[in-house]
C-alpha positions as CSV (number, residue, x, y, z in Angstrom):
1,X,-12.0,-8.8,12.4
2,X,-14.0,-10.3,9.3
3,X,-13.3,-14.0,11.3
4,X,-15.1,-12.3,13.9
5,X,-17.6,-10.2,12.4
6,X,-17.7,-11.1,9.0
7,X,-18.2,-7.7,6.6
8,X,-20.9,-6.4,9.4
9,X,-18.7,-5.2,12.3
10,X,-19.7,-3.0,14.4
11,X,-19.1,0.6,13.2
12,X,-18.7,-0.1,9.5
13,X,-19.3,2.2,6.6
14,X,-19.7,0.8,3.5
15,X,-18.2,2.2,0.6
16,X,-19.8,1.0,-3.1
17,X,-17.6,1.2,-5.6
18,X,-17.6,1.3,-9.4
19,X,-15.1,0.2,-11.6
20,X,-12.4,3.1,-12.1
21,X,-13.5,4.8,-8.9
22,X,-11.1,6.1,-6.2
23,X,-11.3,5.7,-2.8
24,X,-9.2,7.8,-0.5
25,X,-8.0,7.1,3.5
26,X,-5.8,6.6,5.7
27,X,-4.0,3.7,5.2
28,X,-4.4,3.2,9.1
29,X,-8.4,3.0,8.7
30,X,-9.0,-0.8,9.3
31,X,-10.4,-1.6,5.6
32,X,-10.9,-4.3,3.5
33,X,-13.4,-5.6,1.1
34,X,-15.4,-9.1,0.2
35,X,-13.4,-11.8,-2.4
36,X,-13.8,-10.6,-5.6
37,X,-16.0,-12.7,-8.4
38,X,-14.3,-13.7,-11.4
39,X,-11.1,-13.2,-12.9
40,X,-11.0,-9.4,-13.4
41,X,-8.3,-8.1,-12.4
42,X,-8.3,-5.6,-9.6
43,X,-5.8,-3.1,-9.2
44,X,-4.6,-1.3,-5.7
45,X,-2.5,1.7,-5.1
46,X,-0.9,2.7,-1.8
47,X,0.3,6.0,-1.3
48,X,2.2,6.2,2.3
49,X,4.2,9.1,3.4
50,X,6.7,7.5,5.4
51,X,10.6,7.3,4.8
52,X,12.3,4.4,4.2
53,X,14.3,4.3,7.3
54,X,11.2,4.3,9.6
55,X,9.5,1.8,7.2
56,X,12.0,0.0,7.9
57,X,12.5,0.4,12.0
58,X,8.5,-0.2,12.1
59,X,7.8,-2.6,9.7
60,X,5.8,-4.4,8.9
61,X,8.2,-4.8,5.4
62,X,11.7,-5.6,4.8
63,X,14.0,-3.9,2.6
64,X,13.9,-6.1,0.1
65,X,10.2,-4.8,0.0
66,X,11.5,-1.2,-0.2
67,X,13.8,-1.6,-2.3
68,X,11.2,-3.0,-4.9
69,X,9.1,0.4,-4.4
70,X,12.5,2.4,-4.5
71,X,12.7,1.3,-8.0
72,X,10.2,3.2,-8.8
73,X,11.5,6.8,-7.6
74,X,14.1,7.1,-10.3
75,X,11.1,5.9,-13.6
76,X,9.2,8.6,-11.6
77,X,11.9,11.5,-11.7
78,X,12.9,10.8,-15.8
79,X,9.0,11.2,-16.6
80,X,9.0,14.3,-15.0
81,X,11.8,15.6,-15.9
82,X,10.9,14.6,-19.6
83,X,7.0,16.2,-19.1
84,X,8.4,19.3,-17.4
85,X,11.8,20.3,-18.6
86,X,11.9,24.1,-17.4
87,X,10.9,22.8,-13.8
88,X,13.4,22.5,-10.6
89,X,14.1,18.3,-10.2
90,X,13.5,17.0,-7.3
91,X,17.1,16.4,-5.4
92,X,16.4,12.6,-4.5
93,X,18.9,12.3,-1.8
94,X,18.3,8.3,-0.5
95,X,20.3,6.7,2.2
96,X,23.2,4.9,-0.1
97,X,22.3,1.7,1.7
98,X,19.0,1.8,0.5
99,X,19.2,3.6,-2.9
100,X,18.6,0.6,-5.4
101,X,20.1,-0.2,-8.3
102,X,17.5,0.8,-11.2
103,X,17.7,-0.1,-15.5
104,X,16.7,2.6,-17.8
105,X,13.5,0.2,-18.6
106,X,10.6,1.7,-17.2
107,X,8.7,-1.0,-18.1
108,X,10.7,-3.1,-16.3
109,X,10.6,-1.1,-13.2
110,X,7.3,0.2,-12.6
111,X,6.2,-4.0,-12.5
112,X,6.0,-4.4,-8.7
113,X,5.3,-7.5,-7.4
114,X,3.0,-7.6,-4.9
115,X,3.5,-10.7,-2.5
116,X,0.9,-11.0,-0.3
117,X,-2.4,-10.8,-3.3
118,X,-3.1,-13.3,-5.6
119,X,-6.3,-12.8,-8.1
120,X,-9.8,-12.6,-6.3
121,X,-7.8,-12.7,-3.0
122,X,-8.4,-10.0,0.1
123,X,-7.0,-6.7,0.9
124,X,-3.1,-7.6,2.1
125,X,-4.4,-7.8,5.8
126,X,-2.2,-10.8,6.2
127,X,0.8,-8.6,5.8
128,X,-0.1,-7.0,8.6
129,X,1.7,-7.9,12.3
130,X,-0.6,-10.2,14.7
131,X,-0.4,-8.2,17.3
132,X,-1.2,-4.8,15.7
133,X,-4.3,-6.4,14.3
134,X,-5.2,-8.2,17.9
135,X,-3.9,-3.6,19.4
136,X,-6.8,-2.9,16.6
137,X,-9.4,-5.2,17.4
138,X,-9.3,-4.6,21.2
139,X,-9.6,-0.5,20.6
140,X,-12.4,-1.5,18.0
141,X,-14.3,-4.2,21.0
142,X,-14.1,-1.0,23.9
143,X,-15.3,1.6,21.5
144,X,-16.7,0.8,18.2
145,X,-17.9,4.4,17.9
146,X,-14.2,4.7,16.5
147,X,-14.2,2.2,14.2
């Protein structure tokens, strides 16, 4: 789309954003942003709803990709355990294939790698399968009311 269109597509909204601001969508909203200026580094968090299994039917990632984020479940549970102590735990209950082998260093764990940015790069588009972005851009070229 930005080949295409550059950052003036048809149907765009344009969100301005200050540093420490939140933006919230759904992750299936085509989005993306201009290269960033400079060396300051730029943080992204993805929150998707989606189990592992179907993550990793559908793609686009491969377990070794889950399993990195997996890691994360069990730094998650001890801190909350830890903050809330009189609280029902969650019953994490993963698919023994898929349920990762995790250190007791949080530190250690909560540093995911993301493979697809590098600094002043895009939005992980390029993650994204060809031909969901070609499904995307044909919808977007017969309507762009529902871009």
């Amino acid at each position: 789309m930005a080949e295409r269109y550059g950052w003036d597509m048809p149907g765009v909204i344009q969100v301005e954003m200050e540093p420490g601001d939140v933006l919230l969508h759904d992750v299936m909203v085509l989005h993306g942003s201009e290269r960033t200026l400079g060396k300051a580094l730029r943080r992204t968090l993805y929150y998707e709803f989606r189990s592992a299994e179907m993550i990793e039917s559908e793609g686009p990632w491969d377990t070794e990709w889950i399993t990195r984020r997996l890691r994360m479940i069990p730094v998650a549970l001890r801190r909350h355990a830890l903050r809330f102590p009189g609280l029902p735990q969650f019953d994490w209950q993963p698919d023994p294939r898929l349920r990762p082998e995790v250190s007791q260093d949080d530190e250690v764990e909560l540093k995911v790698a993301h493979q697809w940015h590098t600094p002043g790069a895009y939005c992980s588009a390029t993650s994204a399968p060809a031909d969901a972005v070609e499904r995307a851009m044909a919808k977007l070229e017969a309507d762009p009311s529902k871009a």
